[in-house]
LOPAZA-501838 format. One line per 10 residues: number of its first residue (from 1); their letters; for each residue z, x, y of C-alpha. Coordinates in steps of 0.05 Angstrom, whole numbers. Layout:
LOPAZA-501838
NUM = A = Z/X/Y  ...
end
This chain:
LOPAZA-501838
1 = XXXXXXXXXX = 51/-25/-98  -4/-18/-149  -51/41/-128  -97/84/-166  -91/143/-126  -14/143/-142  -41/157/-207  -95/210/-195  -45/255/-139  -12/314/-189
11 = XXXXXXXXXX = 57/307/-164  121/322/-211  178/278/-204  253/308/-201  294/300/-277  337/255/-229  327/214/-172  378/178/-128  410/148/-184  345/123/-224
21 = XXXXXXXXXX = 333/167/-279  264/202/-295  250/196/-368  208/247/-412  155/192/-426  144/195/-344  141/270/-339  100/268/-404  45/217/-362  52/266/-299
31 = XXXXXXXXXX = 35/328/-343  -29/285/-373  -53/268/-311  -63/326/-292  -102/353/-345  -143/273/-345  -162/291/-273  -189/366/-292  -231/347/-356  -257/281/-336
41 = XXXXXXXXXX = -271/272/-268  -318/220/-267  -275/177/-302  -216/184/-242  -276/179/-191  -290/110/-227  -219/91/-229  -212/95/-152  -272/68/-134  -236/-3/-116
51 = XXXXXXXXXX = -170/44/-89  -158/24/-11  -138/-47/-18  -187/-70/25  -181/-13/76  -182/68/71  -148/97/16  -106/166/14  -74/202/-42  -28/228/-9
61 = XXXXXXXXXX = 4/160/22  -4/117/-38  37/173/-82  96/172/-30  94/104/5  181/101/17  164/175/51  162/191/124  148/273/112  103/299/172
71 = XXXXXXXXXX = 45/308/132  47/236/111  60/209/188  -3/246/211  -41/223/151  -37/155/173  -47/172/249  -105/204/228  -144/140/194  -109/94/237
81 = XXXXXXXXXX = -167/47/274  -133/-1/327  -176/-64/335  -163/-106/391  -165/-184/383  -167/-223/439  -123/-208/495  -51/-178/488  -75/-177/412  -90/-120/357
91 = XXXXXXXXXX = -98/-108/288  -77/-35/275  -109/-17/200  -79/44/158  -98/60/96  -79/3/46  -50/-38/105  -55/-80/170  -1/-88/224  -5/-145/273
101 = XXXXXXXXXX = 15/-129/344  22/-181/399  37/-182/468  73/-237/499  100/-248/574  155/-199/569  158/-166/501  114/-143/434  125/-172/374  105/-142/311
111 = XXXXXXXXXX = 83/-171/241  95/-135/195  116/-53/192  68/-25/138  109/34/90  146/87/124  104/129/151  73/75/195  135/68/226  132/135/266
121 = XXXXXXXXXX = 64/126/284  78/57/310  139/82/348  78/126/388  26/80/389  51/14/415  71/52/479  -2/62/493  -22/-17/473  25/-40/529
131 = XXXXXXXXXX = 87/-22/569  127/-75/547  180/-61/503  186/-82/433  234/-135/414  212/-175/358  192/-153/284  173/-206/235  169/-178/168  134/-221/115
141 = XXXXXXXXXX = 161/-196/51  193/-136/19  136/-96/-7  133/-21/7  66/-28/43  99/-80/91  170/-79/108  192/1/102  154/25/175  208/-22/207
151 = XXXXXXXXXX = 271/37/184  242/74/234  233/25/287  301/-16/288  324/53/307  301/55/369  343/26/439  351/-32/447  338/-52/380  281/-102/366
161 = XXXXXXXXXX = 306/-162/327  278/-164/259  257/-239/229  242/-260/164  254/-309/113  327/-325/78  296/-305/13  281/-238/31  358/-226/33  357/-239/-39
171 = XXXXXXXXXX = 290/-199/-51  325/-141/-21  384/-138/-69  339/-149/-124  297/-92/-105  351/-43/-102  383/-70/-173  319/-54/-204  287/9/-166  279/49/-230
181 = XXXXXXXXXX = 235/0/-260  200/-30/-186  182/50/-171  153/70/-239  110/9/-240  84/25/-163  74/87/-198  122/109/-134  177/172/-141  248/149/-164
191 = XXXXXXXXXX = 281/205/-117  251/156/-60  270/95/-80  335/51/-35  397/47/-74  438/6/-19  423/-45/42  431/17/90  358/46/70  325/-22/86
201 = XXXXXXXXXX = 314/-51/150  353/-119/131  326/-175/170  375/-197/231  352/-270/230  324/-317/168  301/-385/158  286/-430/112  220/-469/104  190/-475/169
211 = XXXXXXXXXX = 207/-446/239  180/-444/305  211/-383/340  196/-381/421  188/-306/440  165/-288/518  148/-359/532  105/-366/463  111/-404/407  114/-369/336
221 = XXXXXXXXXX = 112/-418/275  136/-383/214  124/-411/144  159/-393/84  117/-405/24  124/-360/-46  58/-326/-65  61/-246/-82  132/-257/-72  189/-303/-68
231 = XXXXXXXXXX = 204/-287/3  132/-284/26  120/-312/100  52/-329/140  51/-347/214  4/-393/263  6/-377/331  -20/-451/371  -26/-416/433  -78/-367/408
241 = XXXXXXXXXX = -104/-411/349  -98/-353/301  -63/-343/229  -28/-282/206  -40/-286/137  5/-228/106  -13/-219/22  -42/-289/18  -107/-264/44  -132/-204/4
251 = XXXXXXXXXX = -210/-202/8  -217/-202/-62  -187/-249/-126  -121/-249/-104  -74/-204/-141  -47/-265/-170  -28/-246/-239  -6/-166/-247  28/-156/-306  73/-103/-280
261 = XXXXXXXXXX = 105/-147/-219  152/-202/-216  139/-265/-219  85/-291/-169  74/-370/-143  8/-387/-161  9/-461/-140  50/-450/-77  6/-391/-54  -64/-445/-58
271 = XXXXXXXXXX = -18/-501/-21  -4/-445/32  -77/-420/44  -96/-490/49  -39/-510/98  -80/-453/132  -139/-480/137  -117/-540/161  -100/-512/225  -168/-505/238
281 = XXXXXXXXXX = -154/-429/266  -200/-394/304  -177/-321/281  -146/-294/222  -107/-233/216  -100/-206/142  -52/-153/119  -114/-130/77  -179/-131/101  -212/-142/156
291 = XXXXXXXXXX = -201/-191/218  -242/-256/212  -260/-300/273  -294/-371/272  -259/-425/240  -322/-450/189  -315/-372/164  -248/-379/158  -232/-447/129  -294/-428/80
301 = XXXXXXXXXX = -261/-360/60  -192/-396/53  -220/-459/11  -257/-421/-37  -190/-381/-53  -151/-440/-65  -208/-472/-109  -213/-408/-149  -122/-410/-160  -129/-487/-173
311 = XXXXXXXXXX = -178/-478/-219  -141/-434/-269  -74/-466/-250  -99/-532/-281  -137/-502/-349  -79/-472/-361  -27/-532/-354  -76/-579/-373  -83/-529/-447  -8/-522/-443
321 = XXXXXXXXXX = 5/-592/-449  -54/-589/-498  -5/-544/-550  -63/-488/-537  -30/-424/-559  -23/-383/-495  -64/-325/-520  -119/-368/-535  -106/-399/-464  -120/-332/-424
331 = XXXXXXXXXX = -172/-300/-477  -225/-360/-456  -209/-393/-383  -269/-417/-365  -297/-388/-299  -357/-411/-267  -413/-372/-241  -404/-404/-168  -330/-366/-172  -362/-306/-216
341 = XXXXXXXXXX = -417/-287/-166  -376/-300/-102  -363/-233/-76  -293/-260/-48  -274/-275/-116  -287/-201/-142  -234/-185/-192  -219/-116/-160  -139/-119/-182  -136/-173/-244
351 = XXXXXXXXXX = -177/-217/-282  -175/-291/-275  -146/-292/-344  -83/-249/-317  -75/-298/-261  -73/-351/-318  -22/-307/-353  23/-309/-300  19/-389/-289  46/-395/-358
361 = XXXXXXXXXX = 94/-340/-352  128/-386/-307  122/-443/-337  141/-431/-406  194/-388/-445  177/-311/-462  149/-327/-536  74/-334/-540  70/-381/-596  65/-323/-654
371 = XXXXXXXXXX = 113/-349/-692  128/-274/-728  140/-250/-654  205/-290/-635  245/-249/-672  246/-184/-639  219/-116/-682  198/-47/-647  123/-47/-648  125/15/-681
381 = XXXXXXXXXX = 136/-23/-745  81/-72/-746  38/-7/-734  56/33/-786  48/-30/-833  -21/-39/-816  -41/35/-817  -13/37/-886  -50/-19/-908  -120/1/-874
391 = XXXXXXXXXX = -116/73/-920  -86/113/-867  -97/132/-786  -170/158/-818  -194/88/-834  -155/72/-777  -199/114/-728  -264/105/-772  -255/31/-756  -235/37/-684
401 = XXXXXXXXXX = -295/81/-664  -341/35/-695  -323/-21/-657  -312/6/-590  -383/-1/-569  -385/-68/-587  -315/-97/-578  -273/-47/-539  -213/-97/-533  -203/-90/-610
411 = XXXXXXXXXX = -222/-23/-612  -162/-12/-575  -110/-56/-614  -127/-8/-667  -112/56/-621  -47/26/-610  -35/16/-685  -51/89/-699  -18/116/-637  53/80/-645
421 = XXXXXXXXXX = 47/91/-722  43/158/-721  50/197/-650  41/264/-670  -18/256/-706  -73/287/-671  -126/244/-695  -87/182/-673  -72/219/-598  -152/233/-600
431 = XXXXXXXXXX = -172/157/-616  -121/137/-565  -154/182/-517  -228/172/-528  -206/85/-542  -173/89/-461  -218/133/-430  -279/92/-447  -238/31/-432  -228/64/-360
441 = XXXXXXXXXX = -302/74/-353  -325/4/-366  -360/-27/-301  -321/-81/-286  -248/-53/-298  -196/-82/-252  -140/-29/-221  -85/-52/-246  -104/-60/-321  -145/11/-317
451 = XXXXXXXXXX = -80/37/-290  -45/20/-361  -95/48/-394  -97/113/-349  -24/127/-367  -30/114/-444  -96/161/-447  -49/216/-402  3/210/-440  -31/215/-507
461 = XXXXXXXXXX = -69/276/-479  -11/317/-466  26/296/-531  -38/330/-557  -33/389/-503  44/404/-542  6/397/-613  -48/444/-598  -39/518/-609  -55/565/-552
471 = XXXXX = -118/611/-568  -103/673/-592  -112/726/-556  -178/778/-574  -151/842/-594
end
């Protein structure tokens, strides 16, 4: 999960959490927060104003998604909206996140679960949709915001069967081997995160490639086909002639290339939206977003995804093979105005550059063709080098400022110089501040890179808060 409102709620994390330790550079971030959010509103207000994921947003969900506290489980009652489509059929949007419900001759099924909390108010809800009992959950990948509402739900007699692909087995131990690192990039608390198979609803049956699955007389085709994830799983239902899209389908450029996520299948998640199309489906059902009916809408709004992916997939193999160095590749991807100023294309999450980044991340080793960066050296050396050879964190932040107006990207590889060279220099913690902050303000900032930036200007803030004397008191 990738929120910004994670990032604006003013929660403190515990010094340790279910094995995953909290480190003072995270309680150092919490503690700037805080004081971001009080002196500069407007820039927080700005950072959020993308924050939903193509429904309603709520700070207090997207800071807590693994929770099912009370206050949370109302929370998402409360903005729940239950849209029916077609009969026996509804799309039930939360903040951040749709569930799929469908009724068949004798039983609901259920794509996906949303995050915990969803799972209580599901266990409520469906009763109301229809009196048929639930038997079938189909979970399309192991994200928080998809597969943690099902805990709740598997709970319940008799069990419903829960479905998904063979990979998400995998995906699940790999989640719980790396929940330190998977929570603090969700910007999610450690003390919530699942240490073991017994806090995850594991699936009960898997597949491989493609499935049809007949449930109450129905058929239910199940693809497997990596995209956000490994695991990731879409469904067409031929009865109804509608798609369940899960993460393929986002509303905006897909959130194809975040730097803070494992790896994601580029190629594989085009092939799958086009596979979609193909169909020729009447309705589509997105995990984010709205509902779309009409098959030329929906072929149109799946096509011009797949054109935008194959479009950086091939500049960047085609440069690859070129011996372009891979910065070079990403700084300049060429990105036409008929993908620029399509507003399904608008780069809410990452840049088409990141989503480049990630193609060759997969493709290619770790080095990126620097050759002074294959052998391994603490940044903190390089910066101290530089800053000593530009006169000192004062030419340093003389240089910085000037060029933030005009190149803010280089402005801010000179922040990080000063910053990482010398920490406890105020100066360098105010040019690190005032560098971010302005970065976070630009109009076009995507969440997931402003997010970075949000945590280095917090966390340079309260370095400064420990620096800075308190006033002393009048007598």
């Amino acid at each position: 999960m990738r929120w910004t409102a994670a990032l604006m709620s003013l929660v403190s994390a515990p010094v340790m959490a279910a094995g995953f330790q909290v480190s003072a550079d995270d309680l150092l971030i919490q503690q700037g927060r805080q004081i971001i959010a009080r002196e500069h509103p407007n820039v927080m207000r700005h950072m959020g104003r993308n924050d939903g994921f193509g429904g309603p947003n709520s700070t207090a969900i997207a800071r807590a998604m693994l929770s099912d506290a009370p206050e949370l489980i109302a929370e998402a009652r409360r903005k729940m909206v239950i849209e029916p489509q077609g009969p026996g059929m509804w799309l039930i949007r939360f903040p951040y996140v749709n569930v799929a419900v469908i009724e068949t001759r004798d039983s609901l099924v259920l794509f996906d679960s949303g995050y915990a909390s969803i799972g209580h108010v599901l266990k409520d809800v469906l009763p109301t949709l229809s009196k048929k009992p639930l038997k079938t959950i189909i979970l399309s990948h192991t994200h928080v915001d998809h597969a943690y509402g099902a805990r709740v739900l598997v709970q319940q007699t008799p069990r419903p069967k829960v479905i998904a692909s063979a990979a998400m087995l995998r995906a699940i131990d790999t989640d719980l081997r790396l929940g330190g690192s998977i929570g603090r990039y969700n910007n999610q608390p450690l003390a919530l995160q699942p240490t073991d198979r017994s806090q995850v609803a594991v699936p009960d049956v898997t597949f491989e490639g493609r499935k049809a699955f007949k449930i109450g007389g129905e058929d239910f085709v199940l693809i497997h086909a990596p995209g956000e994830t490994e695991d990731q799983i879409w469904m067409w239902m031929p009865g109804r002639k509608t798609i369940v899209t899960a993460d393929y389908v986002q509303g905006f450029l897909p959130n194809a290339g975040n730097g803070k996520r494992m790896q994601r299948y580029v190629e594989e998640w085009s092939a799958a939206m086009r596979e979609m199309a193909a169909l020729k489906p009447e309705r589509m059902l997105p995990m984010h977003g709205a509902a779309v009916s009409g098959t030329p809408q929906i072929t149109q709004m799946l096509t011009t995804y797949s054109d935008a992916l194959d479009h950086i997939v091939a500049q960047a193999v085609a440069r690859l093979n070129a011996g372009d160095r891979k910065d070079a590749i990403a700084a300049s991807i060429d990105w036409p105005e008929k993908f620029a100023n399509n507003p399904l294309l608008d780069p809410q999450y990452n840049r088409p550059e990141d989503i480049a980044r990630m193609v060759m991340k997969r493709w290619t080793g770790w080095w990126d063709d620097v050759p002074s960066h294959f052998a391994a050296m603490p940044f903190e050396a390089e910066a101290r080098e530089a800053v000593a050879l530009a006169g000192g964190v004062e030419a340093i932040d003389a240089r910085a400022r000037a060029l933030l107006p005009v190149n803010s990207k280089l402005a801010a590889r000179l922040a990080d110089w000063a910053y990482f060279a010398a920490p406890d220099n105020p100066k360098a913690l105010r040019l690190a501040i005032d560098v971010y902050l302005a970065r976070l303000s630009e109009p076009d900032m995507p969440v997931q890179e402003g997010l970075i930036y949000l945590d280095m200007a917090a966390r340079a803030r309260a370095q400064l808060e420990k620096l800075t004397p308190p006033p002393v008191p009048k007598p």
